[in-house]
C-alpha positions as CSV (number, residue, x, y, z in Angstrom):
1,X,-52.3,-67.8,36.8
2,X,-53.2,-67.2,33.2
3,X,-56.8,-65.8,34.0
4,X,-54.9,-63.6,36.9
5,X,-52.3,-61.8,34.0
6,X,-55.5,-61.5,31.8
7,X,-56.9,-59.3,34.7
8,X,-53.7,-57.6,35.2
9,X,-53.3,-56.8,31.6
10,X,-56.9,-54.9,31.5
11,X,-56.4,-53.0,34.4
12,X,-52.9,-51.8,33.3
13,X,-53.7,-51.3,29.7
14,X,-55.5,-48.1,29.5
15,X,-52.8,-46.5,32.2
16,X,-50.1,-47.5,29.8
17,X,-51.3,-46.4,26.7
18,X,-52.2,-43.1,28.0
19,X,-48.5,-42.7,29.7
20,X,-47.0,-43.8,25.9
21,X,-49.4,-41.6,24.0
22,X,-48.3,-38.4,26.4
23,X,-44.8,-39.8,26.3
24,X,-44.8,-40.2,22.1
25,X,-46.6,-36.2,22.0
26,X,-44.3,-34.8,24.1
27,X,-41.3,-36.3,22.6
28,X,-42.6,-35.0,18.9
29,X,-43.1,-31.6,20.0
30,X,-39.8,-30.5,18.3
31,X,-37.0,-28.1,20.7
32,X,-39.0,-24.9,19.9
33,X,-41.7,-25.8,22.8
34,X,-39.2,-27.9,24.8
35,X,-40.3,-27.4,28.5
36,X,-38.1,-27.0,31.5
37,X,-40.4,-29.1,33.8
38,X,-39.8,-31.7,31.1
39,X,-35.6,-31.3,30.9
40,X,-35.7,-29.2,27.8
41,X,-33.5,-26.5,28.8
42,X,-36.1,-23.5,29.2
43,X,-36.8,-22.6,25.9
44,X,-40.1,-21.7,26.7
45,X,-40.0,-17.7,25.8
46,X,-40.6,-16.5,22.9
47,X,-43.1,-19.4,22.2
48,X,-46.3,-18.5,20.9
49,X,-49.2,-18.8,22.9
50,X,-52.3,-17.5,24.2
51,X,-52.1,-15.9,27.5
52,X,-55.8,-16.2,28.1
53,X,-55.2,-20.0,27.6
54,X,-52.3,-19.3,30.1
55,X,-54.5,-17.8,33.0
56,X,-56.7,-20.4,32.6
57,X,-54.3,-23.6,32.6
58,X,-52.9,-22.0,36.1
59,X,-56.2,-21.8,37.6
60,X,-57.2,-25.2,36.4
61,X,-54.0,-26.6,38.1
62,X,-55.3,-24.5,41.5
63,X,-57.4,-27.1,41.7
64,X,-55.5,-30.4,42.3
65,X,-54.2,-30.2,45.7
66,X,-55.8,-26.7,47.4
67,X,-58.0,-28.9,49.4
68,X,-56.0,-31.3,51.1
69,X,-52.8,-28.6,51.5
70,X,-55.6,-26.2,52.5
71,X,-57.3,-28.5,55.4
72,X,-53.6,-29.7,56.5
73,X,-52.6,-26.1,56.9
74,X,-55.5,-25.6,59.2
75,X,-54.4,-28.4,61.6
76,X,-53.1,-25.4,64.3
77,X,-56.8,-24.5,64.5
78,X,-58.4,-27.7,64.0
79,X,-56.9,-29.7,67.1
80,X,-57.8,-27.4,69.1
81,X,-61.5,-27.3,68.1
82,X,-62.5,-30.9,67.0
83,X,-62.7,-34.5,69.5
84,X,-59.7,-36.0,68.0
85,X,-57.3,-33.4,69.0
86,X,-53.3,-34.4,68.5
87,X,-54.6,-37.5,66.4
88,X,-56.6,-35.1,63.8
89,X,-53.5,-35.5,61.5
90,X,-53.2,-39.0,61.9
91,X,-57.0,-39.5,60.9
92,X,-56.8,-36.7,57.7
93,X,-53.4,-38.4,56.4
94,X,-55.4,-41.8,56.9
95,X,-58.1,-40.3,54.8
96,X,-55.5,-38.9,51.8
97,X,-54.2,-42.0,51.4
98,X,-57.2,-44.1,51.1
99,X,-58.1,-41.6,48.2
100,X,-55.1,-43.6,46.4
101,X,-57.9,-45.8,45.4
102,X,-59.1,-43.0,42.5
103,X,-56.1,-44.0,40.3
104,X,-57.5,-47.6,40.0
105,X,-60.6,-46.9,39.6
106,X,-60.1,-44.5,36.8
107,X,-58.0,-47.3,35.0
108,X,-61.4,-49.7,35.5
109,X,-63.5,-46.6,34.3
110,X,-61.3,-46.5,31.0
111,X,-62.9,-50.0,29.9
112,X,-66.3,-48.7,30.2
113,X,-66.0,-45.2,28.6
114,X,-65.1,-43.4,25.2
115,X,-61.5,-41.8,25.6
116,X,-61.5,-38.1,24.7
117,X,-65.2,-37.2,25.9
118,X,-64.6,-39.5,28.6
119,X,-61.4,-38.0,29.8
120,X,-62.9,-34.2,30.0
121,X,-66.2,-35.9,31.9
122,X,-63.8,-37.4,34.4
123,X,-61.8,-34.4,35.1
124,X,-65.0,-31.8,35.4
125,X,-66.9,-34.3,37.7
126,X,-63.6,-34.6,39.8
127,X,-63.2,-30.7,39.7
128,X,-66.9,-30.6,41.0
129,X,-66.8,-33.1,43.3
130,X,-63.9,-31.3,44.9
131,X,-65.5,-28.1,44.8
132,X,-68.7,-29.4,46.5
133,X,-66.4,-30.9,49.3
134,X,-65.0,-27.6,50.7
135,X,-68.0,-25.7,50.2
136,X,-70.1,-28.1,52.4
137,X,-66.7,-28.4,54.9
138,X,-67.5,-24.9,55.6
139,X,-70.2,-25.0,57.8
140,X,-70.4,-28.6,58.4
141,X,-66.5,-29.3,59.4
142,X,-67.0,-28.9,63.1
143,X,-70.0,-31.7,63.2
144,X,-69.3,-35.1,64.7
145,X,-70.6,-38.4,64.6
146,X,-71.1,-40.9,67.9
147,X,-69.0,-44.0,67.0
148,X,-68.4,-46.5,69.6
149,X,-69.6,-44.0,72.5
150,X,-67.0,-41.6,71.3
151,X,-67.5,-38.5,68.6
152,X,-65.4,-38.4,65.3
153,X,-65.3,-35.9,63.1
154,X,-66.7,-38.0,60.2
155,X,-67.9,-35.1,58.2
156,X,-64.3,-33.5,58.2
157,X,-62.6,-36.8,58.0
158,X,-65.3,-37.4,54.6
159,X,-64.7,-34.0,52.7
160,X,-60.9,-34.8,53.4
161,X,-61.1,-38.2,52.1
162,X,-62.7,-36.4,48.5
163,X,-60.1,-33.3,48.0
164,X,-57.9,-36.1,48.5
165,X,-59.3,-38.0,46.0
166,X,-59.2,-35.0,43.4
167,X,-55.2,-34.4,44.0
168,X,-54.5,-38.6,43.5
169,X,-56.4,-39.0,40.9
170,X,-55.3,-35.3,38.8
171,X,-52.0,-36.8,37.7
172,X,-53.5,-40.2,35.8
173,X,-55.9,-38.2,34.9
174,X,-55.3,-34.4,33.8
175,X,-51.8,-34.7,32.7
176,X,-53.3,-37.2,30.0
177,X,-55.7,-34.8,29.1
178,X,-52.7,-32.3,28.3
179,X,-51.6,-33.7,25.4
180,X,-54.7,-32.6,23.8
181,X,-52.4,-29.2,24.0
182,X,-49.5,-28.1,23.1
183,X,-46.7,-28.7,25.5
184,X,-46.0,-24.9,25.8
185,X,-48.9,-24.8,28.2
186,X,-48.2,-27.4,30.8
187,X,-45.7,-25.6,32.6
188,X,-48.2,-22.8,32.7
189,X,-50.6,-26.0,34.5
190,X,-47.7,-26.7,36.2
191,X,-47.3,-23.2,38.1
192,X,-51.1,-23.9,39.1
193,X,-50.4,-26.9,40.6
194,X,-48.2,-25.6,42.8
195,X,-49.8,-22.6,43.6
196,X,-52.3,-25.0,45.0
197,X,-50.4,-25.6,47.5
198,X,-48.8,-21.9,48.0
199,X,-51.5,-19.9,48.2
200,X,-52.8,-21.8,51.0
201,X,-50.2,-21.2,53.3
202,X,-50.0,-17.0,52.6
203,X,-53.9,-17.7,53.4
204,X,-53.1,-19.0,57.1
205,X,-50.0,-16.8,57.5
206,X,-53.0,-13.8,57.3
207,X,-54.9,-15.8,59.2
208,X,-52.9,-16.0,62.2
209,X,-53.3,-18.9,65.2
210,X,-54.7,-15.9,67.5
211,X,-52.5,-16.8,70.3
212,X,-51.8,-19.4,73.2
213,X,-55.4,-20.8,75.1
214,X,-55.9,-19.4,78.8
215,X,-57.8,-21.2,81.4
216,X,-61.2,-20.1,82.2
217,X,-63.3,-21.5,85.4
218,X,-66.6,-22.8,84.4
219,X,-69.6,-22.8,86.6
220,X,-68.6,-26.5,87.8
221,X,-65.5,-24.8,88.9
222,X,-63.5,-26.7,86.6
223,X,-60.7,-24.9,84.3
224,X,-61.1,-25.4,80.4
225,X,-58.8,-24.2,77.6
226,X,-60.2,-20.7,75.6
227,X,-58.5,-19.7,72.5
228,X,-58.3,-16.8,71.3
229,X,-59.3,-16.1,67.3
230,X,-57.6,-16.1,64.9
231,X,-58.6,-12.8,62.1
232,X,-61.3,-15.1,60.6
233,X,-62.5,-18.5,61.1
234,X,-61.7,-21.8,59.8
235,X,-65.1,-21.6,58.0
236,X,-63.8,-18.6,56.3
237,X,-61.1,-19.9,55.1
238,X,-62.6,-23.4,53.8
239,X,-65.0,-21.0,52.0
240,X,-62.2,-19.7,50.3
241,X,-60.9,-22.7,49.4
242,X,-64.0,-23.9,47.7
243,X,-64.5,-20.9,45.6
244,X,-60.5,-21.2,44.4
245,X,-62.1,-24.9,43.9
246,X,-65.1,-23.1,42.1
247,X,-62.5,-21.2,40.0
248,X,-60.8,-24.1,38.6
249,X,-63.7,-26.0,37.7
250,X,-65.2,-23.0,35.9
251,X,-61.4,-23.0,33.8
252,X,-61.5,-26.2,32.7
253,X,-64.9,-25.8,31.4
254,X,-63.9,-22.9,29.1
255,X,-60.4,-25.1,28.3
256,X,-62.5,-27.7,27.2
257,X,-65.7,-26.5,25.4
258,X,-64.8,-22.7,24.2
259,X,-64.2,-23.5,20.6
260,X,-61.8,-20.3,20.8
261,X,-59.4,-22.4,21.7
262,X,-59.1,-24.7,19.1
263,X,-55.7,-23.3,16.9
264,X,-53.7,-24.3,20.4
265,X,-55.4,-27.9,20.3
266,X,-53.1,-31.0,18.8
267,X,-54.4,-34.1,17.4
268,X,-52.7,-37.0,19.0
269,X,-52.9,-40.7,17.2
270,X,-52.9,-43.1,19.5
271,X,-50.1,-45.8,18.6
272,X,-50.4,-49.6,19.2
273,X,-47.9,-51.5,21.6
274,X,-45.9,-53.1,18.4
275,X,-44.5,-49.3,17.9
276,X,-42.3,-48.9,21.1
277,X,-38.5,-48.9,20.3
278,X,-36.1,-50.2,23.0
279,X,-35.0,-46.9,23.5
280,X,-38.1,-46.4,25.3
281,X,-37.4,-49.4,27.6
282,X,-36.1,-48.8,30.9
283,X,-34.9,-51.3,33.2
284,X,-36.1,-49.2,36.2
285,X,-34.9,-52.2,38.9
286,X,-31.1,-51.9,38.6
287,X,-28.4,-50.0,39.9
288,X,-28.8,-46.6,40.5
289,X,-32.5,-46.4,39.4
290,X,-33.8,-48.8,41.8
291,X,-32.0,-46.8,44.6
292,X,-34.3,-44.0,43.0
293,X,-37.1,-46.0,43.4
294,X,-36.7,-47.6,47.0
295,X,-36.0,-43.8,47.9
296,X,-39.1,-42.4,46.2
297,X,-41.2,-45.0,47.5
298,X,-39.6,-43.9,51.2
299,X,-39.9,-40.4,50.9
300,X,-43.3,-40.2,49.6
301,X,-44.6,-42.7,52.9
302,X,-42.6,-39.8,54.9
303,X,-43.7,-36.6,53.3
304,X,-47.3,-37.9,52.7
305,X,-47.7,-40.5,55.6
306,X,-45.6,-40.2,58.5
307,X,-44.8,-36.5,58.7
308,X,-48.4,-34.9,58.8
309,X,-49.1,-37.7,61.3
310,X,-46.4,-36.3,63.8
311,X,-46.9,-32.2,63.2
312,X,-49.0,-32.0,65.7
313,X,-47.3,-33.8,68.4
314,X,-43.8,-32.6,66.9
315,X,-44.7,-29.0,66.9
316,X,-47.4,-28.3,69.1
317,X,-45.9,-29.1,72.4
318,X,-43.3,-25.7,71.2
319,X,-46.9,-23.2,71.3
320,X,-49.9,-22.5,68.6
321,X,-47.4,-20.1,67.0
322,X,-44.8,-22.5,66.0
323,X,-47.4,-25.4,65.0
324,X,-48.5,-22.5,63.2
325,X,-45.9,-21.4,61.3
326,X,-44.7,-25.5,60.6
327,X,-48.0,-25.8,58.8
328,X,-47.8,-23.1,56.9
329,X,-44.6,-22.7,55.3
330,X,-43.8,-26.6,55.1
331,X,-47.3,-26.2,52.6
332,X,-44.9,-23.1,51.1
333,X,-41.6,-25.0,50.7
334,X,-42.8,-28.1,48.1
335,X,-43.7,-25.4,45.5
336,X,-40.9,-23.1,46.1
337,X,-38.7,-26.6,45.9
338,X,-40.5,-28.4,42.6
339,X,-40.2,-24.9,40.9
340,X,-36.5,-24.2,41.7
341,X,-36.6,-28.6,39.9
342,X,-38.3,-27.6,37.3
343,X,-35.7,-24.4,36.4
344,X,-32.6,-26.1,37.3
345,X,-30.6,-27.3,34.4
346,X,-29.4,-30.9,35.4
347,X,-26.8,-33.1,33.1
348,X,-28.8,-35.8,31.6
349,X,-29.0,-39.0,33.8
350,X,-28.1,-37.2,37.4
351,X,-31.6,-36.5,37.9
352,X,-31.6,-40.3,40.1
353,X,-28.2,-39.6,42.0
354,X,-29.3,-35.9,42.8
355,X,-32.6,-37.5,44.2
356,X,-31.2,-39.9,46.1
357,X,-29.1,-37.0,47.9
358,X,-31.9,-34.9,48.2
359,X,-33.6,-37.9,50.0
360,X,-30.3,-38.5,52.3
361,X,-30.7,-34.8,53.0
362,X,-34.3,-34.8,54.2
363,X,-33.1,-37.6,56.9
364,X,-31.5,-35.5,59.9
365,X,-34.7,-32.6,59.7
366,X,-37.4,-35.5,59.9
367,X,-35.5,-37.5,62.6
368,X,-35.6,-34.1,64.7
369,X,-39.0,-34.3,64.2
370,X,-40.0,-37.4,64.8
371,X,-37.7,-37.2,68.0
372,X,-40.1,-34.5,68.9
373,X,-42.8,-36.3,68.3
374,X,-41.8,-39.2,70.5
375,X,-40.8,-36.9,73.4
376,X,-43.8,-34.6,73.2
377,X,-45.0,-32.7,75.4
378,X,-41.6,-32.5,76.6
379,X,-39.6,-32.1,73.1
380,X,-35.9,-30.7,72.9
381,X,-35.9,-27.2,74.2
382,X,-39.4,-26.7,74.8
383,X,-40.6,-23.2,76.2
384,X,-37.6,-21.5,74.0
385,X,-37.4,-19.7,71.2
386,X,-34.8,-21.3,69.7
387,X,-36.6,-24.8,70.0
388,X,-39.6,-22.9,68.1
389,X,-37.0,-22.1,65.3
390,X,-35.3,-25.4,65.0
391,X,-39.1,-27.0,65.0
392,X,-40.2,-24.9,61.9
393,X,-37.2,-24.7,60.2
394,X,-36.6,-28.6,60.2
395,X,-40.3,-28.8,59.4
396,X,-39.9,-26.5,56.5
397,X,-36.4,-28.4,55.2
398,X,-38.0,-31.8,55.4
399,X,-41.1,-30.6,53.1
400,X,-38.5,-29.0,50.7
401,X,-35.8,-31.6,50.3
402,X,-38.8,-34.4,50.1
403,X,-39.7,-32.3,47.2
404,X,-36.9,-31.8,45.5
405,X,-36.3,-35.6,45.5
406,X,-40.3,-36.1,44.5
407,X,-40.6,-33.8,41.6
408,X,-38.1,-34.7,38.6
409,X,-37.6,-38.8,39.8
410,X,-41.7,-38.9,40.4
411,X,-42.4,-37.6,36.6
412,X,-39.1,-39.3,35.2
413,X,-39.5,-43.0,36.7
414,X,-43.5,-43.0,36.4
415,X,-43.1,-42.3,32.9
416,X,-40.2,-44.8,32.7
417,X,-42.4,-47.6,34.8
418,X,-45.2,-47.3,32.3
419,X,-43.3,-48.2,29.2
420,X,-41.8,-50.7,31.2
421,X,-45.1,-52.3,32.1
422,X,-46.0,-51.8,27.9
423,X,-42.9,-53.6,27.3
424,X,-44.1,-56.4,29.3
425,X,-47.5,-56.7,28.0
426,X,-46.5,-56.7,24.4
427,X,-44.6,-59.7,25.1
C-alpha cells in the first residue's frame, strides 16, 4: 500500500503544482485584470494590452477542439458515405474518449522533462500533431480497413482519436502555460476556444446536407441510395479545418518565441506544498458540492458520451436536413452557452446550485432524444415538420444547458480538486 501512494503521489504531483501555481498567479493579479471567465466581475476594459497578442491568443485557442467539433459536425455526410453508417458516432465518441489518456500521460511526461521549455514543446507538438491529423483526413477519411471480414473506417476513426487527443489534453496543458501571461489575455484564449467549436458549425450550415438520397437502379437491377452534394465536399471542409489547425499552430509559435512579446510576459515562482493556507482547501465531497460533482461527472458522460452516440439514430430517422441542422447548431450552442457563463454575474457560491439546475434542465431535451433514438426509424412524429423542429431544438437545448452546467463548475471544482489532492499529499 505504501509503494502504491508513492506511485500515486508522482503521477499527481506535477498536475497539482501546476493547478496551485495557475491558481496562486491568478489570485495575485490584483482587481485591475480581474477576468469575467474567472468571477471577477468584467473589469476587463480599459486594461492594457496588446491587441496583436489578442489576435493571436484567439487563434491559438481555435485550435483545441476545431477537430473533433469539426468531424462530429460532419456526421450528416459521413453516415451516409462510410461502412459504419448510424454507428459512425458511436465509433468517433469511442475514439474522443480514449484520447482521455493524453492528460496522464502528460503528468508522466512532467517527470522526464524541464517545466517551462518543456511545457511550450508539449503544446507545439500537440498543435502539430493535430494539424497533421486533419490535413491527411482530407483525402484519406473515406479509406477503410478489412477487419474481421468487415471494412472500418480506421483511418477516420485514427485522425479522430488524435484531434481528440489535442482538445483533452489543451486544458492540463495550455491553460498552465497561461500563466506565463498576464491574465488579461485568457479570456481573449478563451473566445478562441470556443470559436473552435463555432466556426465549425457556420462552416456546415454553408455547406448544406444537399438533400434527401433517391433510389437509382443499378445494372443488377437492384435499387441503391444516391445523395445528392452538398456545395463542397467533406474533403473540403476537413481541409479547412486543418489549415484553421495550421493557423493556430503558427500562433503559438510567435506567442512563444517572438521576443516582442516579452513586456506582457510574468514571472511565476513556483511555491512548495508547505505554503497552501486552508482557505485554499475545499472539501469538494459534501453537501452541495458533491451534488455538483455527481452532476458534472453525469453530464459530461451525456454531452460527451452518450449524446453523439444517439444523433444519428435520434435525428436522422426525421431527414438529412434535420440531422443536419442537430449537428450543426448543437456545435453552435456550447459557445453561445459558456460565453453567456463567462458574462453572467453570479453571487459568490451559487455557481454549484445554478449548475445543478442547469443539469436538471438538460434532462427532459436528452430524454426526447434518446426516446428517439430508441424508437428510430420510427421516432415521435416522423415525416413532420414539427417532429424536425422538436428534434433540433431539443438537440440544440441539451448541448446548451450541458454547457452551461460544464463551464463555471468544470473550471471552479477542477481547480478546487487539485488543491484538494495538494492538501492530501502534503500530509
Amino acid at each position: 500500500m505504501i509503494v502504491v501512494g508513492k506511485v500515486q503521489r508522482a503521477c499527481v504531483s506535477p498536475l497539482v503544482q501546476e493547478a496551485k501555481m495557475t491558481l496562486k498567479f491568478i489570485r495575485s493579479s490584483g482587481d485591475s485584470e480581474d477576468s469575467p471567465c474567472l468571477g471577477g466581475g468584467g473589469k476587463m476594459l480599459g486594461v492594457r494590452r496588446r491587441l496583436s497578442l489578442d489576435a493571436l491568443m484567439v487563434f491559438w485557442g481555435l485550435g483545441t477542439w476545431v477537430g473533433v467539433n469539426g468531424l462530429f459536425v460532419q456526421l450528416p455526410l459521413l453516415v451516409e458515405r462510410l461502412p459504419e453508417g448510424w454507428a459512425l458516432g458511436s465509433a468517433m465518441a469511442l475514439s474522443v474518449q480514449a484520447a482521455n489518456i493524453g492528460p496522464l500521460a502528460w503528468a508522466a511526461l512532467q517527470r522526464l522533462v524541464r517545466r517551462g521549455r518543456g511545457e511550450s514543446i508539449g503544446v507545439g507538438t500537440l498543435l502539430a500533431a493535430g494539424a497533421a491529423a486533419l490535413l491527411l483526413c482530407a483525402p484519406l477519411y473515406s479509406r477503410t480497413v478489412i477487419i474481421s471480414g468487415s471494412p472500418r473506417s480506421v483511418p477516420l476513426l485514427t485522425f479522430t482519436f488524435v484531434s481528440g487527443l489535442v482538445g483533452c489534453t489543451s486544458s492540463v496543458l495550455f491553460y498552465p502555460y497561461l500563466r506565463h501571461f498576464r491574465p488579461a489575455y485568457l479570456p481573449t484564449y478563451l473566445v478562441g476556444e470556443a470559436l473552435s467549436g463555432f466556426l465549425p458549425s457556420v462552416l456546415a450550415l454553408a455547406q448544406g446536407v444537399g438533400g434527401e438520397p433517391t433510389c437509382v437502379t443499378v445494372d443488377d437491377g437492384s435499387l441503391v441510395p444516391e445523395y445528392p452534394p452538398p456545395r463542397f465536399n467533406a474533403a473540403t471542409f476537413i481541409l479547412v479545418l486543418g489549415a484553421l489547425a495550421l493557423l493556430s499552430l503558427v500562433s503559438f509559435i510567435i506567442i512563444d518565441r517572438w521576443s516582442g512579446f516579452a513586456s506582457e510576459r510574468v514571472f511565476v515562482e513556483a511555491k512548495t506544498g508547505e505554503e497552501s493556507t486552508e482557505k485554499e482547501r475545499v472539501v469538494l465531497w459534501r453537501g452541495v458540492w458533491g451534488g455538483a460533482l455527481a452532476a458534472l461527472t453525469a453530464v459530461n458522460a451525456l454531452n460527451n458520451g452518450v449524446l453523439p452516440a444517439l444523433q444519428p439514430f435520434a435525428c436522422r430517422a426525421y431527414g438529412a436536413r434535420a440531422h443536419h441542422l442537430a449537428a450543426a447548431l448543437g456545435a453552435a450552442a456550447a459557445p453561445a452557452a459558456c460565453l453567456a457563463a463567462a458574462t453572467a454575474t453570479t453571487p459568490k457560491g451559487r455557481w454549484p446550485r445554478g449548475a445543478l439546475a442547469a443539469a436538471a434542465a438538460a434532462l427532459p431535451p436528452a430524454a426526447y432524444i434518446t426516446a428517439a433514438a430508441l424508437l428510430s426509424p420510427a421516432p415521435p412524429l416522423v415525416h413532420t415538420v414539427i417532429g424536425e423542429v422538436l428534434v433540433v431544438s431539443y438537440k440544440h437545448l441539451t448541448h446548451m444547458y450541458c454547457a452551461l452546467m460544464l463551464s463555471p463548475v468544470a473550471h471552479t471544482t477542477a481547480s478546487a480538486t487539485m488543491l484538494s489532492m495538494l492538501s492530501i499529499q502534503d500530509k
